[in-house]
N, C-alpha and C positions, 0 to 999 in steps of 0.2 A: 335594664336589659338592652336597651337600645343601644347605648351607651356603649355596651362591652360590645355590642356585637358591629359596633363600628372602628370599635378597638382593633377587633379582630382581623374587619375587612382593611382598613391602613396597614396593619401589620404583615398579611398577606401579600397588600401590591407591594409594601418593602422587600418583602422575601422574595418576590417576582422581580423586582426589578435588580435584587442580587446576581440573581440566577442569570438571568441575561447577560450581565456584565462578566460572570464566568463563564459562561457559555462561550462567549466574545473573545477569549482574552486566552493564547497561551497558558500551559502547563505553570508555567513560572510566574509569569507575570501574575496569572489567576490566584496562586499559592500568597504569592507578597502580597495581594489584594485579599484575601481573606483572615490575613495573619492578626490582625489586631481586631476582628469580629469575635460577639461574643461566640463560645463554644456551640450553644444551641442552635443557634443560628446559622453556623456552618455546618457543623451535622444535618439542618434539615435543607440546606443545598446540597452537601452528596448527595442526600438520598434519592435527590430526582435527576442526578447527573449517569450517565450512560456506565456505568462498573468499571470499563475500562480508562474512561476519564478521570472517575474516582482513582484511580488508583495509579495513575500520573500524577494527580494532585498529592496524593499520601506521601509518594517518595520525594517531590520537592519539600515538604514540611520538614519544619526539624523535628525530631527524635523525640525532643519532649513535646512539643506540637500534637506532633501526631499518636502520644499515647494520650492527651488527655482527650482527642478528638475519638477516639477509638474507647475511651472511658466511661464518655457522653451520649456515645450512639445507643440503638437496644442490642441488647448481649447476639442475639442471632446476625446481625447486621454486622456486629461488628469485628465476630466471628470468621463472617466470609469475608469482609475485609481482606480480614489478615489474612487468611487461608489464599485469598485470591492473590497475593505478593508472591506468593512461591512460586508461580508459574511466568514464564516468559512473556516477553511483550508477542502480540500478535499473535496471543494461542487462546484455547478458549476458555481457561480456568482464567483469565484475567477481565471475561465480562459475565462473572456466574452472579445470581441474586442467591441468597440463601431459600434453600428449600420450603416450600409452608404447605400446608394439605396434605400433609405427610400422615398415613393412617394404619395401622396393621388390618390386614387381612381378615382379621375375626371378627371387625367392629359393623357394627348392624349400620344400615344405612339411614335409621334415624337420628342412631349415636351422633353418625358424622357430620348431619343436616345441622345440628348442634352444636355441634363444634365450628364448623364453619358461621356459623351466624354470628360468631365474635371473629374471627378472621375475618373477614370480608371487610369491617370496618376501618383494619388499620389497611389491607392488601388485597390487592389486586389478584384472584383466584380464577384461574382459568381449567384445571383440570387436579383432580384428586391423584396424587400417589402414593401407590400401595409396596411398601417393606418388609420383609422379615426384620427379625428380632436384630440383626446383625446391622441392618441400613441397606442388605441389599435390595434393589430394586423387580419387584413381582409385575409390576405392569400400570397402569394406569384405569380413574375411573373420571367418563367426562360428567359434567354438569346436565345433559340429558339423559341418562341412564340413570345418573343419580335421582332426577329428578320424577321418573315414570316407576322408580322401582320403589317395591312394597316396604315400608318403615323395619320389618321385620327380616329382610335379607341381609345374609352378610357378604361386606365388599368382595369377596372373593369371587362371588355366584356373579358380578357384575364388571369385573375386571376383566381389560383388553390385555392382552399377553403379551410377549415378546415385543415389547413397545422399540422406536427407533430410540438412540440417547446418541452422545456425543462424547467423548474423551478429554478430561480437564485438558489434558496435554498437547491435543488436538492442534495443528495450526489454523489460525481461521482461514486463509486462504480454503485448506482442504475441506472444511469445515462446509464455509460456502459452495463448494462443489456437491458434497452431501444434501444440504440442505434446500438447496433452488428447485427441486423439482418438489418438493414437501409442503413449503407452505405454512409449516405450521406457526401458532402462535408462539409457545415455549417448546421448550427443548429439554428434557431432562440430561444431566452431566454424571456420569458413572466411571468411577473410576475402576483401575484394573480386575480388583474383584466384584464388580458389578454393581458396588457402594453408591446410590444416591450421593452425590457431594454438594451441587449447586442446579441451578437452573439456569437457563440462558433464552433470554425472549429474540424471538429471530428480530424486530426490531435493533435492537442494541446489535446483533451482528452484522445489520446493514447499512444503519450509522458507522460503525468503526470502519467499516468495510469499504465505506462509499468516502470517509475521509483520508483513508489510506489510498485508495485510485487518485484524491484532489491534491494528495501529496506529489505521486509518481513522477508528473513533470518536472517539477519543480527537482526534485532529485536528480534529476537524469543533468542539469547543469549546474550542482553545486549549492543547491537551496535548501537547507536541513526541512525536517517533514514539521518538526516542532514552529518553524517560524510562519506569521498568520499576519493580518494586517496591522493589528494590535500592539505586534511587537517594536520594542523600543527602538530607533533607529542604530544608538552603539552597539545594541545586541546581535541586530540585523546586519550590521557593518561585520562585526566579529565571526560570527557566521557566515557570514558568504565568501569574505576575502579570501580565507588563505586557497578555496578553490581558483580565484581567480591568479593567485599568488603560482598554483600550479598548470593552470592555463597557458599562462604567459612561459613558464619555463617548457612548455608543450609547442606552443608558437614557435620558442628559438629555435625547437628541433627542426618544424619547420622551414624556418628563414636558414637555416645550416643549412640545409638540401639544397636550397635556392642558391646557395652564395659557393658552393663545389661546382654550380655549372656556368657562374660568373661570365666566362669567358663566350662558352655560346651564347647566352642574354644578346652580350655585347656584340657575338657578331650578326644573332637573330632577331632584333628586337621584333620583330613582330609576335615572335611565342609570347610574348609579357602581356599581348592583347586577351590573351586563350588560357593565362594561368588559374584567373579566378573563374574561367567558365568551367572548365575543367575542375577546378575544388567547387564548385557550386553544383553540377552537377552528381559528382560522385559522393559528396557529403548527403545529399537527396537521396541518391541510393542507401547507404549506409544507414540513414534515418529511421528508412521504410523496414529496413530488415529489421533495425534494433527495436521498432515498436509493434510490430509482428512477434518480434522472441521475447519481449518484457511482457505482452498479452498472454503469451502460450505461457509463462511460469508463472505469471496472476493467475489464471484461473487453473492450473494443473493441466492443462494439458499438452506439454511436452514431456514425454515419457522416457522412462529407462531405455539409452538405444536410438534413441532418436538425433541426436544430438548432431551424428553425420551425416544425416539425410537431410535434418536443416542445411547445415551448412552446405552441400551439394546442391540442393535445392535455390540459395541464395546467390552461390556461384554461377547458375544457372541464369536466373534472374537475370544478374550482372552483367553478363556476356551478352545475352539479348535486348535489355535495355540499353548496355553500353553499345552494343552495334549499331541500333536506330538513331541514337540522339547524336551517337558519334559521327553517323551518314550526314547529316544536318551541320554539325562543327564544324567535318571535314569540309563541307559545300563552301561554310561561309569563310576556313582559311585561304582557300582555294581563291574566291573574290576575291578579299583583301591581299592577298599575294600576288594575287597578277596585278590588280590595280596599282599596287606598288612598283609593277615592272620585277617580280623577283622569279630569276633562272630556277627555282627550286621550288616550284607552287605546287604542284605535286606529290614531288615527297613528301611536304608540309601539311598535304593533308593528310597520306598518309599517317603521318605522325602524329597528326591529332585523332584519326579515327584509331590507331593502334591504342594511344594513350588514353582514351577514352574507354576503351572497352577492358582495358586492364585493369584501369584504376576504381573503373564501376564492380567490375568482380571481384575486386580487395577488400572495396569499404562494403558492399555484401556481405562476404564471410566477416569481416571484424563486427558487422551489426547483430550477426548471430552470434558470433564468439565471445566478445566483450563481456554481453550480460550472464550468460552459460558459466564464462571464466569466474567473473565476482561471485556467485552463485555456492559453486565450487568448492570456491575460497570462505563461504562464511559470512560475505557481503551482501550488500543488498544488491540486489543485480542494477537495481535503478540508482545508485550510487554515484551521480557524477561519469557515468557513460558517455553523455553525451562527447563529457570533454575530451574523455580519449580515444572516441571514437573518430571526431574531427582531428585529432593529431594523425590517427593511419591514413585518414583520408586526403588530409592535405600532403605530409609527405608522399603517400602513393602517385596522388594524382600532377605533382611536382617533378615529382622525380622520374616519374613513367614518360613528360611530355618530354623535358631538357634532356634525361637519359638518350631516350629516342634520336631525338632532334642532334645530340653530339654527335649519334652511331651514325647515323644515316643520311642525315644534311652536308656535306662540304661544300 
């Protein structure tokens, strides 16, 4: 007896220290790491992996893989599996558990005390749901009601009504907006005719939820959401380059603006002092706006309509913060321009506070507009924004100083 039951515990920390190492590892890389495990063994790692993970992991598996893992599981589990592939990434039929506590209406509350006392063995039960004949969902019954009320009543006499659920279809963004004020532990999933389909433990939508925000950054320059520290360095390479492939051709636009106004450089070179303070400041602008409008479409709330009023709002911004920091640039062209002995220190500052305050209300609007446009389009708003938000803002703020500096300087 000893014996097995130290079998068991070895067995355990192996299966524990699987799990960690998927937990760790990329979608893919996790997949190729499980590939040669036996079947049981990987079925009882999904089952303690978050649904949405599972079901990352299912689509890197091959074909035959993943029926026989689907073969392996228990038929309800593996059911939702499947059932849960139909639905898009980031929506909420993609982190549903299969339904369990599932009860009709007429069943006595001893019946169900019954029933539940072999559930609870294999699952984790937190609240009773009550069906009709069809799978629609009647309401819910919790573990205290169940537990005070007489052996003799039927669930019905003890069911909460009109319970809250959620929409496989659901985006979790929207999803989380629903939920944060609730609290609750699970969440029933009803589809359009009001069908009980899956469960959703708010845990598991605040994991998904909280690795999707640790993604954000990293997207907004070019970094896929899939890659982790895990991941292999070729993969990592293959992945990030061709953004920077398109950086660099975002650059030459750029260095083209710079090289139209060749001629005044040559005969201003003092503006070459002011070009990166100028892209340094207005790229700062343009940052602030774009992490303000990727927040407002995380959490929903930029609304239908709105969309002008950011952007006015940012142009706003731009203008007054271009003014002040411009007041400050202009001060210190002015220095260096006299110190220099130059006939035009004046205008020049001019030109830098003019340039300044244009370039800050450009990369403004582009930091609202950018992520709105990909949006739009189908995109992830946080999509490598970054990089083309620094291409408006470098040529803006280039083009706005030299431009200037040609009109106004002789």
């Amino acid at each position: 007896m000893q014996s097995m039951q130290a079998g068991l515990t070895v067995e355990r920390m192996a299966q524990d220290e699987l799990l960690r190492e998927v937990r760790r590892l990329p979608s893919r890389e996790a997949a190729e790491f499980l590939e040669g495990r036996p079947i049981a063994q990987v079925v009882g790692v999904l089952a303690e992996l978050n649904p949405a993970v599972v079901q990352d992991l299912l689509d890197e598996f091959a074909e035959e893989r993943c029926a026989e893992i689907l073969a392996a599981a228990p038929a309800d589990v593996a059911r939702q599996w499947s059932h849960n592939q139909a639905y898009a990434e980031d929506s909420v039929g993609r982190l549903m558990d299969p339904p369990v506590a599932v009860f009709p209406p007429t069943l006595s509350v001893g019946e169900a005390i019954e029933k539940l006392r072999d559930l609870v063995k294999t699952r984790f039960i937190t609240y009773c749901y009550i069906t009709d004949p069809a799978g629609k969902l009647l309401g819910l019954v919790t573990m205290r009601e169940l537990l005070f009320a007489d052996n003799e009543r039927r669930l019905e006499e003890i069911t909460l009504r009109d319970v809250f659920s959620l929409r496989p279809d659901m985006p979790l963004s929207e999803a989380m907006r629903l939920v944060v004020q609730r609290h609750f532990p699970v969440y029933p999933v009803c589809d359009g005719a009001g069908r009980l389909v899956g469960l959703v433990r708010g845990q598991a939508m605040f994991e998904e939820r909280a690795f999707e925000l640790s993604a954000q950054p990293g997207t907004m320059v070019g970094v896929e959401r899939e890659e982790r520290l895990a991941t292999p360095w070729f993969r990592s390479l293959r992945l990030r380059h061709p953004w920077l492939q398109l950086n660099l051709l975002t650059a030459f636009v750029a260095g083209a603006v710079v090289g139209v106004f060749q001629e005044t450089i040559d005969r201003l070179v003092i503006l070459a002092m002011f070009l990166p303070v100028l892209a340094g400041q207005s790229g700062n602008t343009g940052c602030q706006a774009l992490a303000v409008t990727l927040r407002g479409l995380t959490l929903g709330e930029l609304k239908s309509g709105w969309g002008k009023m950011l952007v006015l709002k940012e142009a706003l911004l731009g203008s007054m913060n271009g003014a002040m920091v411009g007041l400050v640039a202009a001060l210190g062209m002015y220095v260096v321009a006299t110190a220099q002995h130059s006939p035009s220190a004046v205008m020049l500052s001019a030109v830098v506070l003019l340039a300044m305050i244009g370039s800050c209300v450009i990369s403004g609007v582009f930091g609202a507009l950018v992520p709105m446009t990909l949006k739009r389009l189908g995109a992830d708003p946080a999509t490598a924004s970054s990089i083309f938000l620094t291409t408006a803002t470098d040529v803006a703020s280039m083009g706005m100083l030299l431009g200037l500096a040609t009109l106004l300087v002789r």
